[in-house]
ZAMARGU-4260 file (C-alpha; in steps of 0.2 Angstrom, whole numbers, plus 5000, padded with zeros to 4 digits):
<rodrens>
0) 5466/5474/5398 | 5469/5484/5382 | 5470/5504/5383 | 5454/5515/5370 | 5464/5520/5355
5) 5471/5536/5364 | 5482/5526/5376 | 5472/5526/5390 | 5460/5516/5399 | 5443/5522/5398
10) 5432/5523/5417 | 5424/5510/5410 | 5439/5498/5410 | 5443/5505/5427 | 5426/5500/5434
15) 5428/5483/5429 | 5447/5484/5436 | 5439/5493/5453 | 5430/5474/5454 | 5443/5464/5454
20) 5446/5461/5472 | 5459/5447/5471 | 5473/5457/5480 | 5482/5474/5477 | 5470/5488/5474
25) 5470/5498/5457 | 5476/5517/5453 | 5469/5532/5442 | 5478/5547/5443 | 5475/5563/5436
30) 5488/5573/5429 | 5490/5591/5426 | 5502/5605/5421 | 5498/5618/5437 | 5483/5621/5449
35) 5466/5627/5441 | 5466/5615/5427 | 5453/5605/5434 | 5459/5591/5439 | 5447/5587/5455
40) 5434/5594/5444 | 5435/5578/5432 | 5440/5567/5446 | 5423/5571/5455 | 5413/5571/5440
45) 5419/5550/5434 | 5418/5547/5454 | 5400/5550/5454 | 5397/5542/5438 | 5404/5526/5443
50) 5394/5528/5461 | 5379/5529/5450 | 5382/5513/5442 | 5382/5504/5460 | 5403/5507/5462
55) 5404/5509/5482 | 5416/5524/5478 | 5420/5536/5494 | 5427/5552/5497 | 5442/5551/5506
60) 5450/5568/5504 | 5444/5583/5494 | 5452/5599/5495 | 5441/5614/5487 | 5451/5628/5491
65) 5435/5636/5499 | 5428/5636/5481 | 5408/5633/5483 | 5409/5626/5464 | 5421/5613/5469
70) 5413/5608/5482 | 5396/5606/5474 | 5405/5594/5463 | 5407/5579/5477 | 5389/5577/5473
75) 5382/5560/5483 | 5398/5553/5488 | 5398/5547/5504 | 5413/5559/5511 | 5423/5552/5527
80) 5426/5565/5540 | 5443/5570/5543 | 5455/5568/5555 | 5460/5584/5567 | 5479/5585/5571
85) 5483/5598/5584 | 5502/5603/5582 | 5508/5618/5592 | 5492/5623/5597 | 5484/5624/5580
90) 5471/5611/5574 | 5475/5604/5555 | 5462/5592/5545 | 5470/5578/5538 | 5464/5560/5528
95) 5458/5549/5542 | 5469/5535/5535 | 5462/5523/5550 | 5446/5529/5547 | 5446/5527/5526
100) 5454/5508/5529 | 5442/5503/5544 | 5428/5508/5530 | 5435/5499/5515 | 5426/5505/5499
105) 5431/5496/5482 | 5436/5512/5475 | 5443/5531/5489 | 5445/5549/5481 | 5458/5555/5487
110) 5465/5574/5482 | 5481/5580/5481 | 5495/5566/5481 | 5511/5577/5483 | 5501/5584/5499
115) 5513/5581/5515 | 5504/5576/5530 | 5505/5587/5547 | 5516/5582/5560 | 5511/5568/5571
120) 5502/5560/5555 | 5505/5539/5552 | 5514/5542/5536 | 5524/5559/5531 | 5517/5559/5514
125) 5500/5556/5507 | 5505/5547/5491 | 5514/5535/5507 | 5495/5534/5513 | 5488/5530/5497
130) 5502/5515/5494 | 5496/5508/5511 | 5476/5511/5504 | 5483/5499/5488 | 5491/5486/5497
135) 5474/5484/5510 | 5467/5481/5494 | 5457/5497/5490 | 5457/5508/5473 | 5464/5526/5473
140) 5461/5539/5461 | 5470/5555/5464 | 5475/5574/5459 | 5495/5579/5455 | 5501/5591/5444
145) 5517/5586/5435 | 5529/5597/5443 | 5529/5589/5459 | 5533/5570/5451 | 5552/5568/5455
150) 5560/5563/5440 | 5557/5582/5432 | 5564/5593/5446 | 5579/5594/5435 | 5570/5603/5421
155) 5556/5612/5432 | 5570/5619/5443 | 5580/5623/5426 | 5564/5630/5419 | 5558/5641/5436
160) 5571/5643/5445 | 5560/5635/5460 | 5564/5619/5469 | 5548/5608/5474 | 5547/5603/5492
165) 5532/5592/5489 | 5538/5576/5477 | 5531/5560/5472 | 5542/5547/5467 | 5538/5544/5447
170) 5536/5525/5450 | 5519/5530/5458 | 5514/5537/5443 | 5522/5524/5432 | 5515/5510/5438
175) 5496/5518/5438 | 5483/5507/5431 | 5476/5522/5420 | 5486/5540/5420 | 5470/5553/5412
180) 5480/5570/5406 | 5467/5584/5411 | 5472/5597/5399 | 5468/5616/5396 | 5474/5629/5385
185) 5490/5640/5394 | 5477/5657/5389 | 5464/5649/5397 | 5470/5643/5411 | 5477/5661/5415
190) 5460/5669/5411 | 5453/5656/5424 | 5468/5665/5437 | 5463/5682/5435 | 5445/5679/5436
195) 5449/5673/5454 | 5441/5653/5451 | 5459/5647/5457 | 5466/5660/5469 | 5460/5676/5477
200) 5465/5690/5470 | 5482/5699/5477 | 5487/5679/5476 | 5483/5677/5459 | 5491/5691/5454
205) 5508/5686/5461 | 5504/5670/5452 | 5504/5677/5435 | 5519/5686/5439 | 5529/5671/5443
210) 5523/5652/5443 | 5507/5654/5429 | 5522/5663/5417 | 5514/5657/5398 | 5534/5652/5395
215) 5531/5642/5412 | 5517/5636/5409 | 5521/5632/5392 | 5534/5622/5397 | 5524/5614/5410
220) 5511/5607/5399 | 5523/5601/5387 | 5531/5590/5403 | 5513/5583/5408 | 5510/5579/5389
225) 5526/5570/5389 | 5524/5559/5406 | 5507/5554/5400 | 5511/5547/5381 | 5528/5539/5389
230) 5516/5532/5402 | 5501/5527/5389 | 5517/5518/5377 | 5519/5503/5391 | 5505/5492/5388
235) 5517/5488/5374 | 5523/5469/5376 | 5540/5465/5384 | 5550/5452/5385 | 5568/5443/5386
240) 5568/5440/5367 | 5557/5457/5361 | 5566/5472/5354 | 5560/5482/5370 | 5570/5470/5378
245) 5587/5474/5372 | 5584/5490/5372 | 5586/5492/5390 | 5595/5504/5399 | 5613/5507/5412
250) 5616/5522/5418 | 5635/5521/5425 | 5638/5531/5442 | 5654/5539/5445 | 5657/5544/5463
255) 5653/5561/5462 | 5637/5564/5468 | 5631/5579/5457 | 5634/5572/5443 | 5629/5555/5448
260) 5610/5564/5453 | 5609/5572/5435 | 5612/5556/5425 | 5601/5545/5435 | 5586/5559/5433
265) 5592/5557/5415 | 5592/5540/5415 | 5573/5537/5423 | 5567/5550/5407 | 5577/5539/5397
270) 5569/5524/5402 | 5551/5529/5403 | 5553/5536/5385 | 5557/5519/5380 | 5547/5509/5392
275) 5562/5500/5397 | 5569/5492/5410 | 5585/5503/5418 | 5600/5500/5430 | 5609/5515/5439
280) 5627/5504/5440 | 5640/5510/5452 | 5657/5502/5451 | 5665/5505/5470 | 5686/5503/5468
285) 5696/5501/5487 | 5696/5521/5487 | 5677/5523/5485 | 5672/5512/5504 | 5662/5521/5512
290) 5674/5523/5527 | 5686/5532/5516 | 5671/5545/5510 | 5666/5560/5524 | 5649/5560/5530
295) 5644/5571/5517 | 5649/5563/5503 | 5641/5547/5512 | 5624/5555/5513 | 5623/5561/5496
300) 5628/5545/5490 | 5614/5536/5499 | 5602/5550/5494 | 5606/5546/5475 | 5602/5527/5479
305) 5587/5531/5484 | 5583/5543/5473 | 5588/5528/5457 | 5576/5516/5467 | 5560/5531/5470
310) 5563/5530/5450 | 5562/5512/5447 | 5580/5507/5445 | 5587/5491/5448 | 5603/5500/5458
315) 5619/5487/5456 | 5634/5488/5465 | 5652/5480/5459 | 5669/5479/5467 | 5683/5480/5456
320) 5699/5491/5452 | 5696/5489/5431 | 5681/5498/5428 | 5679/5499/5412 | 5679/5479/5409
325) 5668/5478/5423 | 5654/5489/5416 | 5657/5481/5398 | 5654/5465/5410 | 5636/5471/5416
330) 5633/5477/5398 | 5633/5459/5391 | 5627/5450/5405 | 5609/5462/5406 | 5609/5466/5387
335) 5610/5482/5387 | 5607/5492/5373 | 5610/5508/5381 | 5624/5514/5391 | 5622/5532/5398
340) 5638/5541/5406 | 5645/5557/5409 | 5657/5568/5398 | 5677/5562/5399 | 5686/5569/5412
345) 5700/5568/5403 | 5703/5579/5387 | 5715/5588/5374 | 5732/5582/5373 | 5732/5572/5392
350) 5715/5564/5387 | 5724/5555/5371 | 5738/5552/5379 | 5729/5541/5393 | 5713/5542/5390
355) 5698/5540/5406 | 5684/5529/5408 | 5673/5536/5396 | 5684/5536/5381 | 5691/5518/5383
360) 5671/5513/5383 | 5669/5523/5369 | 5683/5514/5361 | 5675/5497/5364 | 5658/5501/5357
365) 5652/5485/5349 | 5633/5477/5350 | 5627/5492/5359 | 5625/5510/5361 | 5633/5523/5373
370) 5625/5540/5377 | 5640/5555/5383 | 5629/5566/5393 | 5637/5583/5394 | 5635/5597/5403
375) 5627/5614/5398 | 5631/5631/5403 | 5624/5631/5422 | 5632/5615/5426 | 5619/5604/5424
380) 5617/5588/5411 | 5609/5591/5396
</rodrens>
């Protein structure tokens, strides 16, 4: 289905997409720079449009924050009640997940995707629930505000200072059915702050003092604009003989795990940017085994894995003590039309004299393209 001329999907393609039972159930998300942009707002308003036009559409979860304007907006959706988990003797409301799949609508709302469920919950996550609502067949549109989407902790953590407990992995968002970018003016949105429609006052305050910044948020809406037009760009055919094709992306992995973390977040930006296919390629030699690496070093090597495959690479692993050939290898065997690696380790006079992995692939640049990723000031890739 083709998107409106803006990119995306209008809700009428998504009604007709909510119809079309014939297995895995469709996702909307609204996206937002930071709370208060009114993200559940929009959601609730399409949801009772499309319950007027005979869409059996239910509430699943809605969260107004106490606001009576929020809540006013569920309208007549039919809502289903929550479950109560008791955890060291206080009471939480979750989604009923048992409840909203025993039920069965064509299409759920369901607010807050970076939410993490309380203790004793089925799933840890909710955007865990919501991949268990697709696969039973059920539609899901949802609420998340770009900073909690894992593929921009780099640059939110770079830009904040913060580091954002609650993450969704980007592939949820990527492989939405239709991303809608709710969108406010960074004044605006502040003026909604100090008029108390997002927090209550003494919180509010301390919000405008820290997270709701205008260089913040500035920053923040530029990264939601981004995420939606990379999203919008992949309607765009691919295949094995298309330009998009060969223009596909390896990101190769050294060993050292901070680094390794840097350049696969670079390489998912990369990749989404160029609505692309990527590989994160690690070529293990005898001394990288996993029994000669401490338990550290294992962990956070398994952490990157799964932080490549949250992002939507194909992670690939090869054994070999010649790494450079072996990489130039995978290059020509996936036609890769990208390479992304870090900066030489080796320089000035000893980096001529026997020069590391990354010059001697440099070196042999020929029928694709090779990104040196180097480090800024704090460490970090830029």
């Amino acid at each position: 289905m083709p998107p409106t001329s803006s990119g995306r999907r209008s809700p009428e393609d998504f009604l007709a997409l909510a119809r079309d039972s014939s297995g895995r159930g469709k996702l909307k998300v609204y996206l937002g720079m930071a709370a208060g942009v009114g993200k559940t707002y929009k959601m609730l308003d399409d949801a009772n449009a499309m319950h007027r036009q005979g869409i059996d559409i239910v509430a699943g979860y809605i969260e107004t924050h106490g606001r009576d304007e929020t809540a006013a907006r569920i309208g007549e959706l039919e809502v289903v009640p929550r479950k109560r988990i008791e955890y060291k003797g206080i009471v939480v409301e979750e989604m009923d997940l048992e409840a909203c799949l025993a039920r069965h609508p064509d299409v759920l709302v369901v607010d807050e995707l970076a939410h993490t469920n309380a203790a004793g919950s089925k799933n840890e996550k909710r955007w865990q629930d919501v991949e268990a609502l697709l696969a039973a067949g059920i539609s899901v549109v949802t609420t998340v505000n770009v900073q909690h989407l894992e593929g921009v902790q780099d640059v939110v953590l770079s830009a904040t200072g913060i580091d954002i407990r609650e993450q969704v992995p980007d592939r949820i968002v990527r492989n939405a059915d239709s991303v809608v970018l709710v969108d406010v003016p960074v004044p605006e949105l502040q003026e909604r702050l100090k008029q108390g429609k997002i927090y209550p006052p003494e919180q509010a305050k301390r919000a405008l003092e820290n997270f709701f910044r205008t260089e913040l948020l500035i920053r923040l809406r530029e990264l939601a604009l981004l995420q939606t037009a990379e999203i919008s760009g992949r309607d765009l055919p691919l295949d094995a003989t298309s330009a998009a094709a060969e223009s596909r992306i390896a990101v190769a992995l050294p060993f050292d795990p901070i680094i390794a973390k840097d350049l696969i977040l670079r390489g998912s930006r990369l990749a989404g940017r160029m609505n692309t296919k990527w590989f994160a390629l690690y070529v293990r030699r005898e001394r990288d085994h996993p029994e000669r690496m401490s338990a550290t070093q294992h962990r956070l090597l398994s952490e990157n894995v799964q932080l490549a495959m949250s992002l939507g690479a194909s992670v690939v692993f090869r054994e070999s003590e010649d790494i450079v050939q072996t990489i130039m290898d995978f290059v020509r065997s996936e036609s890769i039309g990208l390479l992304v690696v870090g900066q030489p380790s080796r320089r000035g006079v000893f980096g001529r004299v026997s020069p590391g992995i990354v010059t001697r692939l440099v070196d042999q640049l020929k029928g694709f393209d090779i990104l040196v990723v180097e480090e800024d000031n704090s460490g970090h890739f830029r």
